[in-house]
mmCIF entry with sequence, helices, sheets and N, C-alpha, C, O atoms, coordinates in Angstrom:
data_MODEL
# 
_entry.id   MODEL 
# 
_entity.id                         1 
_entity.type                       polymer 
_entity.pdbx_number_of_molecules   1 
# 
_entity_poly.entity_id                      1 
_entity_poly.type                           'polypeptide(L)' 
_entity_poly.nstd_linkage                   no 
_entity_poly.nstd_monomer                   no 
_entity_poly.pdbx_seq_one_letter_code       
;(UNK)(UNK)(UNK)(UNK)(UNK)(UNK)(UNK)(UNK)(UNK)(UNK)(UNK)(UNK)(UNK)(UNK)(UNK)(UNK)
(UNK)(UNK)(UNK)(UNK)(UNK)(UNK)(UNK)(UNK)(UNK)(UNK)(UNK)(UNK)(UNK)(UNK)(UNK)(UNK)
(UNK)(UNK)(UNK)(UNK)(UNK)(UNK)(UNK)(UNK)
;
_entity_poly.pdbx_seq_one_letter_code_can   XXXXXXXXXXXXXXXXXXXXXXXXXXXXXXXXXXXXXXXX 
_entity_poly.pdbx_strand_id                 A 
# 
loop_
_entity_poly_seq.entity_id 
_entity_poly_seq.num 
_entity_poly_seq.mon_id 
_entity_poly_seq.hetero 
1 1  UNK n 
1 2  UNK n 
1 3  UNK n 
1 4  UNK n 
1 5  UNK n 
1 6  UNK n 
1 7  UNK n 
1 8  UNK n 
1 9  UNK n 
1 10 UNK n 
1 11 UNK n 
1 12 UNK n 
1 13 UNK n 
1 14 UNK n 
1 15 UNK n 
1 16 UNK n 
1 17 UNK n 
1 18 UNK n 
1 19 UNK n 
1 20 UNK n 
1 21 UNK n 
1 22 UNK n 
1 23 UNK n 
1 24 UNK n 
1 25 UNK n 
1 26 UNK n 
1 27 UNK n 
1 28 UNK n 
1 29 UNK n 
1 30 UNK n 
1 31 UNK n 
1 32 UNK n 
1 33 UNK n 
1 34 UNK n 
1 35 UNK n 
1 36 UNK n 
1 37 UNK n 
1 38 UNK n 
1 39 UNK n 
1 40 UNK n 
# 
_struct_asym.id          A 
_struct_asym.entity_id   1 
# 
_struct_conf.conf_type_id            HELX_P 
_struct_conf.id                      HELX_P1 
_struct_conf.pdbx_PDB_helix_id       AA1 
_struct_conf.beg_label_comp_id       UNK 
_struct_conf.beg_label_asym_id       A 
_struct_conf.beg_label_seq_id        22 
_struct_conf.pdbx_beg_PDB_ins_code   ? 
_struct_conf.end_label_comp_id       UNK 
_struct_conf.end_label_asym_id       A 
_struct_conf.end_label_seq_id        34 
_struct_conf.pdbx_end_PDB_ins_code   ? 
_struct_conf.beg_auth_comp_id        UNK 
_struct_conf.beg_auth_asym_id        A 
_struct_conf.beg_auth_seq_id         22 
_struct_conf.end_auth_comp_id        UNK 
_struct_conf.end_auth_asym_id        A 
_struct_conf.end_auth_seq_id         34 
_struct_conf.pdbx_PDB_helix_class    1 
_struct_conf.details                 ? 
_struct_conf.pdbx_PDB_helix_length   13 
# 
_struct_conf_type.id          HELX_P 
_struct_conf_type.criteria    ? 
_struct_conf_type.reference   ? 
# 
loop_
_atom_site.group_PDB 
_atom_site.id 
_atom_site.type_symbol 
_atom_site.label_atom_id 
_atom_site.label_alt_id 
_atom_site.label_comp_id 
_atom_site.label_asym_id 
_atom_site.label_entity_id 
_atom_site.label_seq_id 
_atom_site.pdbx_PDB_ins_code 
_atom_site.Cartn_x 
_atom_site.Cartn_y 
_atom_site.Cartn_z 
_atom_site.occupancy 
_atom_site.B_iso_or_equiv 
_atom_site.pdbx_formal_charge 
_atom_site.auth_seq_id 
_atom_site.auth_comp_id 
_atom_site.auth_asym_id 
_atom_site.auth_atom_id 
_atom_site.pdbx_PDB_model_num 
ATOM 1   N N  . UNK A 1 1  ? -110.058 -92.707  7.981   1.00 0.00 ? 1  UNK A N  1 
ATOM 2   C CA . UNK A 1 1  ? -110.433 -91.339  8.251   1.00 0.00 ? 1  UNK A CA 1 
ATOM 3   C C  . UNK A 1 1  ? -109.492 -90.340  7.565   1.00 0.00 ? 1  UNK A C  1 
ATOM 4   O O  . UNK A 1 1  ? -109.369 -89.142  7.820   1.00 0.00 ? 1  UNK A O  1 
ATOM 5   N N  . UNK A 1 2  ? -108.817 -91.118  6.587   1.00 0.00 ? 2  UNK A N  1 
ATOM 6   C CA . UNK A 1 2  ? -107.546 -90.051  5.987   1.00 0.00 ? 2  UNK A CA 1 
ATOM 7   C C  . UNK A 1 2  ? -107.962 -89.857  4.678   1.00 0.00 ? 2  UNK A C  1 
ATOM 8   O O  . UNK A 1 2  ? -107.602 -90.682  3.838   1.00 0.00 ? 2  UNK A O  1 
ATOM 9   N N  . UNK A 1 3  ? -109.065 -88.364  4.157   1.00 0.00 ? 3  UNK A N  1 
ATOM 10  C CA . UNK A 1 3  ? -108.865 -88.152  2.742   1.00 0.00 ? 3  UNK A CA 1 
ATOM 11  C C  . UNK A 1 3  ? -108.012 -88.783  1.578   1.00 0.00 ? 3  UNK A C  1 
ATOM 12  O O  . UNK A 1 3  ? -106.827 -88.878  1.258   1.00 0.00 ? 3  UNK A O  1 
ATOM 13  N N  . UNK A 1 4  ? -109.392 -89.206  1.067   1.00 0.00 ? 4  UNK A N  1 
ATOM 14  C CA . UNK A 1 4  ? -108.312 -90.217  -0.184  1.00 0.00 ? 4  UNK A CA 1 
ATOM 15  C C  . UNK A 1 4  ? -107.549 -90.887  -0.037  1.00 0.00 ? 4  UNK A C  1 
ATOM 16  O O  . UNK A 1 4  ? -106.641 -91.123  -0.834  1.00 0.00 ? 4  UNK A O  1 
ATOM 17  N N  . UNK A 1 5  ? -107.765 -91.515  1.336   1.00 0.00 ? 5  UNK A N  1 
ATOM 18  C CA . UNK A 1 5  ? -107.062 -93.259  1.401   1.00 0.00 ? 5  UNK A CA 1 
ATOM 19  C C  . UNK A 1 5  ? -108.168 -93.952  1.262   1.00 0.00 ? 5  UNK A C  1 
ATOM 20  O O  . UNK A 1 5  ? -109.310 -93.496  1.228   1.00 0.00 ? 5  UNK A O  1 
ATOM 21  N N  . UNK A 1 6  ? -107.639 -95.729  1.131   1.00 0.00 ? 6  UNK A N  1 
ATOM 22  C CA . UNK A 1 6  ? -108.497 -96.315  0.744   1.00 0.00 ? 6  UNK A CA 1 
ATOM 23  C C  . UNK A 1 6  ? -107.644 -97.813  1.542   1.00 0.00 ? 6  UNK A C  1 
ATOM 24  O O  . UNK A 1 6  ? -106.437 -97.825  1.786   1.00 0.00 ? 6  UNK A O  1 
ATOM 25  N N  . UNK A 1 7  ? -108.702 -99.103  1.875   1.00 0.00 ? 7  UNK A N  1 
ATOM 26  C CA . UNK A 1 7  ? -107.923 -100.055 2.470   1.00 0.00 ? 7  UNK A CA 1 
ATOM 27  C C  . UNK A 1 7  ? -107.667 -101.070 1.022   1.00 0.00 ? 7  UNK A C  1 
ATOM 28  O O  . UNK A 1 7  ? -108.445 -101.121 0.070   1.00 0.00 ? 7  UNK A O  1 
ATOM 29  N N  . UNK A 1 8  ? -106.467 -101.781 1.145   1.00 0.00 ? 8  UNK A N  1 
ATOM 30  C CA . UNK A 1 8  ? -106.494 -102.976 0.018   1.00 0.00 ? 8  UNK A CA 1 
ATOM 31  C C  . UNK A 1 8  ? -105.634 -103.863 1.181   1.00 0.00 ? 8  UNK A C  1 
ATOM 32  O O  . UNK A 1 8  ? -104.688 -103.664 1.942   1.00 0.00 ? 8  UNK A O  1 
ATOM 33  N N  . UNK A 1 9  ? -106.575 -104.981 0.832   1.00 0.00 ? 9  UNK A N  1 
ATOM 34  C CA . UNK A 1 9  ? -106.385 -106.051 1.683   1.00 0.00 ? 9  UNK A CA 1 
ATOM 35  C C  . UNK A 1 9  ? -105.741 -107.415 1.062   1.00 0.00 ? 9  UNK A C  1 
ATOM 36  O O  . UNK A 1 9  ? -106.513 -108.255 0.597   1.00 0.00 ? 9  UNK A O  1 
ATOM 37  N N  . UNK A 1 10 ? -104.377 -107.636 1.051   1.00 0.00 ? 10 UNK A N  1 
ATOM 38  C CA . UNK A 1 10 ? -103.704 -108.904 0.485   1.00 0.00 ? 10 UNK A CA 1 
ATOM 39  C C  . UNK A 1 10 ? -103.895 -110.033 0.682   1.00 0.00 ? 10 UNK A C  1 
ATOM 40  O O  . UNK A 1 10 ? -103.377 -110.430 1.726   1.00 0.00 ? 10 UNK A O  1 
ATOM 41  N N  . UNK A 1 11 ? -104.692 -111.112 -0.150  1.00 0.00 ? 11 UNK A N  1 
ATOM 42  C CA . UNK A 1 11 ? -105.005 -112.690 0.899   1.00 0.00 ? 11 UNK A CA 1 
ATOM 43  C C  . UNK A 1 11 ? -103.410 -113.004 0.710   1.00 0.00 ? 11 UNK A C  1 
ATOM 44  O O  . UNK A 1 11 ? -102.453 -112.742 -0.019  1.00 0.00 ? 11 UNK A O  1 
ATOM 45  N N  . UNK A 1 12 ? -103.791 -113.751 1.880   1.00 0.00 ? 12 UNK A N  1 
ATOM 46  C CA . UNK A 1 12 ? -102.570 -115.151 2.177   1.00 0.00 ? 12 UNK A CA 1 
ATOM 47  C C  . UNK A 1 12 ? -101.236 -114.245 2.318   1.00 0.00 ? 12 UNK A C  1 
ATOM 48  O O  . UNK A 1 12 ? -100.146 -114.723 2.004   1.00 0.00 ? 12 UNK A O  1 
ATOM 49  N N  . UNK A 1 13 ? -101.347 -113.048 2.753   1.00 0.00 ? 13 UNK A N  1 
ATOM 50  C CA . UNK A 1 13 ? -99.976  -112.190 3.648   1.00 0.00 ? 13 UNK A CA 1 
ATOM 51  C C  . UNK A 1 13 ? -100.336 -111.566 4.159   1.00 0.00 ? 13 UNK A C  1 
ATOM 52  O O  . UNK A 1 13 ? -101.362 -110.917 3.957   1.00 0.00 ? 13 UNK A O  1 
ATOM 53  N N  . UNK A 1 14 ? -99.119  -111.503 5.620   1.00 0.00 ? 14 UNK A N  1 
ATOM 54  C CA . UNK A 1 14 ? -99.102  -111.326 6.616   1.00 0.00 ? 14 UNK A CA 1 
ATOM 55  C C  . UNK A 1 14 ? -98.087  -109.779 6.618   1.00 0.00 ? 14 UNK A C  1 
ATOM 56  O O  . UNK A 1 14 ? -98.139  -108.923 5.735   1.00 0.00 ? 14 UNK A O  1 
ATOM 57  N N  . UNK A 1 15 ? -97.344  -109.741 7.653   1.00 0.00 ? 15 UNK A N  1 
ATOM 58  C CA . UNK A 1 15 ? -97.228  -108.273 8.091   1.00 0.00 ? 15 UNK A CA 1 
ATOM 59  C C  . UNK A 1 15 ? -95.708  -108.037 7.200   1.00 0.00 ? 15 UNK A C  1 
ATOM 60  O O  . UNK A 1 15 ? -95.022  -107.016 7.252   1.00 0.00 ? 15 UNK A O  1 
ATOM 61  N N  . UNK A 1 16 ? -95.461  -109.077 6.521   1.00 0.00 ? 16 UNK A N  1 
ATOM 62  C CA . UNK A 1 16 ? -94.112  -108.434 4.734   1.00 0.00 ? 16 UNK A CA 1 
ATOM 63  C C  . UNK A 1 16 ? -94.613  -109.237 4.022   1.00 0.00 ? 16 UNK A C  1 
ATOM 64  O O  . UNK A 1 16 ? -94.274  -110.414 3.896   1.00 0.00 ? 16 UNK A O  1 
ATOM 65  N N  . UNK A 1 17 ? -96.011  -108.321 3.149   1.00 0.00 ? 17 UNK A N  1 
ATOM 66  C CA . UNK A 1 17 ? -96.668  -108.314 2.539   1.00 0.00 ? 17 UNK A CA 1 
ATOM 67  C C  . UNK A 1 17 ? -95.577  -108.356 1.031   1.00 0.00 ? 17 UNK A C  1 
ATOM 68  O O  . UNK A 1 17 ? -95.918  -109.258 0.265   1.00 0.00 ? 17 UNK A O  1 
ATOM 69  N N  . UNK A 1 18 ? -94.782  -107.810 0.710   1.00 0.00 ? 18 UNK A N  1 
ATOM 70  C CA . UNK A 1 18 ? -94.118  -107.612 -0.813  1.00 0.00 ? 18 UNK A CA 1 
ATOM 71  C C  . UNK A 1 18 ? -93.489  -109.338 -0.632  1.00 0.00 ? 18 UNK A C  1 
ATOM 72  O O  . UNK A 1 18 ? -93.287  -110.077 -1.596  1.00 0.00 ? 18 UNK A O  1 
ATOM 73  N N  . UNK A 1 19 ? -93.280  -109.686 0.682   1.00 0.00 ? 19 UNK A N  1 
ATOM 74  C CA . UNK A 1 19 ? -92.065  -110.841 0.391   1.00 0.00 ? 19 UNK A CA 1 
ATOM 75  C C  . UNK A 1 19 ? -93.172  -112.379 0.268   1.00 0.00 ? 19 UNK A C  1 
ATOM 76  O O  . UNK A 1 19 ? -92.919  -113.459 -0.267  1.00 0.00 ? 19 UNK A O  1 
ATOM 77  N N  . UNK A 1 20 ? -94.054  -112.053 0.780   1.00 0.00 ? 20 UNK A N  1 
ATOM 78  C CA . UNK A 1 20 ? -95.189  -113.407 0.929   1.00 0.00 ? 20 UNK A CA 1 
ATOM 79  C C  . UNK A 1 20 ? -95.946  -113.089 -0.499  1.00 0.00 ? 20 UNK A C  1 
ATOM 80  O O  . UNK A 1 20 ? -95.813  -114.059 -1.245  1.00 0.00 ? 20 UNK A O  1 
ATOM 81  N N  . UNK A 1 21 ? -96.413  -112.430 -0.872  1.00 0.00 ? 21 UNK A N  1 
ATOM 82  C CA . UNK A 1 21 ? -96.995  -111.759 -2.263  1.00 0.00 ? 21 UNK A CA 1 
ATOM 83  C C  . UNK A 1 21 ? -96.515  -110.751 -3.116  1.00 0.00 ? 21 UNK A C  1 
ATOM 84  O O  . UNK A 1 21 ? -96.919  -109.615 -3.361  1.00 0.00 ? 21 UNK A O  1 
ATOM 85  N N  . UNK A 1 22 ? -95.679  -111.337 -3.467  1.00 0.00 ? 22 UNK A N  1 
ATOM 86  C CA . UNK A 1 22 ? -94.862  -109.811 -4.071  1.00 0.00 ? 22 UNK A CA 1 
ATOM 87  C C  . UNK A 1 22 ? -95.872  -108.834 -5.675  1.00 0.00 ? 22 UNK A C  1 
ATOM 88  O O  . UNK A 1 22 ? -95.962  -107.654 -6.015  1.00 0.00 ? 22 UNK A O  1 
ATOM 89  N N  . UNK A 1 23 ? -96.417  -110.129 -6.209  1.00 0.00 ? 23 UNK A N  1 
ATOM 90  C CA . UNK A 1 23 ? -97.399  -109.899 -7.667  1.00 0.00 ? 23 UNK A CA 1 
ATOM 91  C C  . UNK A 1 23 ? -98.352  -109.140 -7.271  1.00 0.00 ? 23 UNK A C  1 
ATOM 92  O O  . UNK A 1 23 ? -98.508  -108.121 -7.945  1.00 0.00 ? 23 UNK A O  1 
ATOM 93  N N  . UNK A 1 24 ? -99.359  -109.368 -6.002  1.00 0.00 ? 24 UNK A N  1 
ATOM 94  C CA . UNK A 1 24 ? -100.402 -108.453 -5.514  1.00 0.00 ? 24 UNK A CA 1 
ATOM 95  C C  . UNK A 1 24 ? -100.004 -107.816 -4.976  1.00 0.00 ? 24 UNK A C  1 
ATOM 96  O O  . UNK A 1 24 ? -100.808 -106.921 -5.237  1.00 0.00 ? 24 UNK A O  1 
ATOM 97  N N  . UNK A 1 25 ? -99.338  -107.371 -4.311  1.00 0.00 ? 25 UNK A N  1 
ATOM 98  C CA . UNK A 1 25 ? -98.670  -106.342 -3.489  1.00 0.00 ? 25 UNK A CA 1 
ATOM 99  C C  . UNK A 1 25 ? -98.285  -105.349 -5.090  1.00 0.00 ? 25 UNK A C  1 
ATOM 100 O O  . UNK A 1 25 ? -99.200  -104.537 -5.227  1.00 0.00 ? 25 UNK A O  1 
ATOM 101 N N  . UNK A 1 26 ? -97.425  -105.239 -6.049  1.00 0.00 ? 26 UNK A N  1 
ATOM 102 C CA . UNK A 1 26 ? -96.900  -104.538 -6.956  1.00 0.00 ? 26 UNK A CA 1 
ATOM 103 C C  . UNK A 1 26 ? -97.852  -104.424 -7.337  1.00 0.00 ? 26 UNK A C  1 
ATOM 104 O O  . UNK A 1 26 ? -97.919  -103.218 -7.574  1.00 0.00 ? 26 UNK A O  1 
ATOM 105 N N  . UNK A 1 27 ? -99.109  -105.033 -7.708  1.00 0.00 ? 27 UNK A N  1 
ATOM 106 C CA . UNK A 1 27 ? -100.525 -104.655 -8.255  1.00 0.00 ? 27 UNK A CA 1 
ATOM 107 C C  . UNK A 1 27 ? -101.236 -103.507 -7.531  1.00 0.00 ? 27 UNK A C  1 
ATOM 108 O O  . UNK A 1 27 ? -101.908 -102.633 -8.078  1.00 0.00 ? 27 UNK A O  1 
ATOM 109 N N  . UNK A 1 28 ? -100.978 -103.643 -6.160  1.00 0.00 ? 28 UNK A N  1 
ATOM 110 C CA . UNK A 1 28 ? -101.832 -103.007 -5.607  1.00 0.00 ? 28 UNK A CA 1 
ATOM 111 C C  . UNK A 1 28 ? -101.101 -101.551 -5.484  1.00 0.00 ? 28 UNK A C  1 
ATOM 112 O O  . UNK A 1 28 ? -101.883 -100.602 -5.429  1.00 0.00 ? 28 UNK A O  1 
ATOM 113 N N  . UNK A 1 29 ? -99.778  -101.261 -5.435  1.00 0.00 ? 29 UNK A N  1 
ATOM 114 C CA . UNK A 1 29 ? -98.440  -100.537 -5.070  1.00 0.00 ? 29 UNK A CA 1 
ATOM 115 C C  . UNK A 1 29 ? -98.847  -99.662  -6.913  1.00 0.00 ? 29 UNK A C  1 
ATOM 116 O O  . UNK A 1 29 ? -98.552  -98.471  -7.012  1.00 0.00 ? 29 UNK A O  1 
ATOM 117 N N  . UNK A 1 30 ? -99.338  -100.216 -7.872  1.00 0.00 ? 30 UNK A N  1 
ATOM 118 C CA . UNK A 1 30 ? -98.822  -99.633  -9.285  1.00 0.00 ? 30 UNK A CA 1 
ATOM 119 C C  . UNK A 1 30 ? -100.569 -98.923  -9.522  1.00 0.00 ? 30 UNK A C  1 
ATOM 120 O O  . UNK A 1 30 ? -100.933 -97.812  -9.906  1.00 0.00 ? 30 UNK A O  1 
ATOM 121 N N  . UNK A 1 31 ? -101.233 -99.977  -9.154  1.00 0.00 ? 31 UNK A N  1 
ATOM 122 C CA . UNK A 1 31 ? -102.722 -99.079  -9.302  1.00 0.00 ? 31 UNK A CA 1 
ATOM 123 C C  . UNK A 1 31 ? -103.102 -97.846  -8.471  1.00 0.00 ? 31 UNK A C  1 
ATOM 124 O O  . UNK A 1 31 ? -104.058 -97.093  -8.657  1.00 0.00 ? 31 UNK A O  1 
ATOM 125 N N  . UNK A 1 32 ? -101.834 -97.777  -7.185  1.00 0.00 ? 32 UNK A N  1 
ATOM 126 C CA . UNK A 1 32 ? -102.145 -96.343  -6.820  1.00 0.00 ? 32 UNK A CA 1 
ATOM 127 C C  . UNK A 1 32 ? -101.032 -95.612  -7.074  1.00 0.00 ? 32 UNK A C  1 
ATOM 128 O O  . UNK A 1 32 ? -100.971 -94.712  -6.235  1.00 0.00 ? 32 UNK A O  1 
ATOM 129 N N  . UNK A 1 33 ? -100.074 -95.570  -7.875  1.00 0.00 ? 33 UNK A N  1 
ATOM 130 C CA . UNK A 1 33 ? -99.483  -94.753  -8.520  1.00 0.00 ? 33 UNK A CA 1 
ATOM 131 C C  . UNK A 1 33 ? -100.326 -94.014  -9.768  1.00 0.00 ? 33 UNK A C  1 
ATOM 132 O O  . UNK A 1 33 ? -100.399 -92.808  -10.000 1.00 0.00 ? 33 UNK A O  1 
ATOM 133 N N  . UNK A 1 34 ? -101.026 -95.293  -10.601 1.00 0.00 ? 34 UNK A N  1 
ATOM 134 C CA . UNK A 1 34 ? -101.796 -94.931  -11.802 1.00 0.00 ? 34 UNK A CA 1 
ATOM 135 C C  . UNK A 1 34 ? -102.549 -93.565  -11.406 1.00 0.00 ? 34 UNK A C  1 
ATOM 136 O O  . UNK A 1 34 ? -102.531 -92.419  -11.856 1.00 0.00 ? 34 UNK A O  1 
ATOM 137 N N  . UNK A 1 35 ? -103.326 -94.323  -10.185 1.00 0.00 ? 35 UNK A N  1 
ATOM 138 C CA . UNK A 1 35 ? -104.686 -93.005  -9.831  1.00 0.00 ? 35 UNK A CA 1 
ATOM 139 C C  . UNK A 1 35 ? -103.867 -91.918  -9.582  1.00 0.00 ? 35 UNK A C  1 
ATOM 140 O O  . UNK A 1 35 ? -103.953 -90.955  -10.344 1.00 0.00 ? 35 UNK A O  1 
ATOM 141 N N  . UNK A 1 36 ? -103.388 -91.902  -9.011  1.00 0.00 ? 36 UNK A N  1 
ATOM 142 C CA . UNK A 1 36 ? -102.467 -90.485  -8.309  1.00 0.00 ? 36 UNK A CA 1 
ATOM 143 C C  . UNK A 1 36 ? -101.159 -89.962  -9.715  1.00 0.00 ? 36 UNK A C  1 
ATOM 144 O O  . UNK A 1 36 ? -100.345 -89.046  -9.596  1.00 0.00 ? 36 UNK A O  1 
ATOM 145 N N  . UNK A 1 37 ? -101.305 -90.720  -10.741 1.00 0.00 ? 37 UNK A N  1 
ATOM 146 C CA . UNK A 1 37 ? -100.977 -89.696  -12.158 1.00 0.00 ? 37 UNK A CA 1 
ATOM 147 C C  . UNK A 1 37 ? -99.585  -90.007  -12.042 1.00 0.00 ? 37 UNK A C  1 
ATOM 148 O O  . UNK A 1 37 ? -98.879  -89.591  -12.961 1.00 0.00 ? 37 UNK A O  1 
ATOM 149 N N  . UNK A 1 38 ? -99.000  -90.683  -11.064 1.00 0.00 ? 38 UNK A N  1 
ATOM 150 C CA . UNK A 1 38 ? -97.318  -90.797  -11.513 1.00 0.00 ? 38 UNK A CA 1 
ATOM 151 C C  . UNK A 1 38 ? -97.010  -92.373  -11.883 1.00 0.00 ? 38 UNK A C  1 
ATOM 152 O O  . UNK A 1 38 ? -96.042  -92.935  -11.370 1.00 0.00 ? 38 UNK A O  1 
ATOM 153 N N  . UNK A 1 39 ? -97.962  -93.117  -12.881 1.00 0.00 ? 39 UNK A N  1 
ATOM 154 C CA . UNK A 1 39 ? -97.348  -94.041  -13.932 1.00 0.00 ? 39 UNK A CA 1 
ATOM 155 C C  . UNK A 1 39 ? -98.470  -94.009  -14.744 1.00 0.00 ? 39 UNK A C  1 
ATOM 156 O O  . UNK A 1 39 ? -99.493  -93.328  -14.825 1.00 0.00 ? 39 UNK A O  1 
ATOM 157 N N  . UNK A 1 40 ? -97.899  -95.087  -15.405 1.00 0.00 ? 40 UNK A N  1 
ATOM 158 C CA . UNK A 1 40 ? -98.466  -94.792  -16.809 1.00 0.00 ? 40 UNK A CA 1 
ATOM 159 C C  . UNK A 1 40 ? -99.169  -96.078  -17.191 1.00 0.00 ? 40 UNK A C  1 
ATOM 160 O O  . UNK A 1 40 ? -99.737  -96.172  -18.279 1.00 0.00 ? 40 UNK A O  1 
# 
C-alpha cells in the first residue's frame, strides 16, 4: 500500500536474506537503485 514499492521475494532465504543469498539479494538491492537513478 506504499507508492512505488514493490515486493521481491528471495528463494531459499530466510529473515538475513544478504547472508543466506548474498548474489540475489545485491541483484535485487542494485536493480532498485538503477530504477530510482542512483546507479548506473
Amino acid at each position: 500500500m506504499i507508492p512505488g514499492s514493490r515486493l521481491e521475494i528471495i528463494e531459499d532465504a530466510g529473515h538475513f536474506a544478504p547472508a543466506e543469498q548474498p548474489d540475489a539479494c545485491a541483484h535485487v538491492i542494485l536493480n532498485w537503485l538503477r530504477d530510482a537513478g542512483l546507479a548506473d
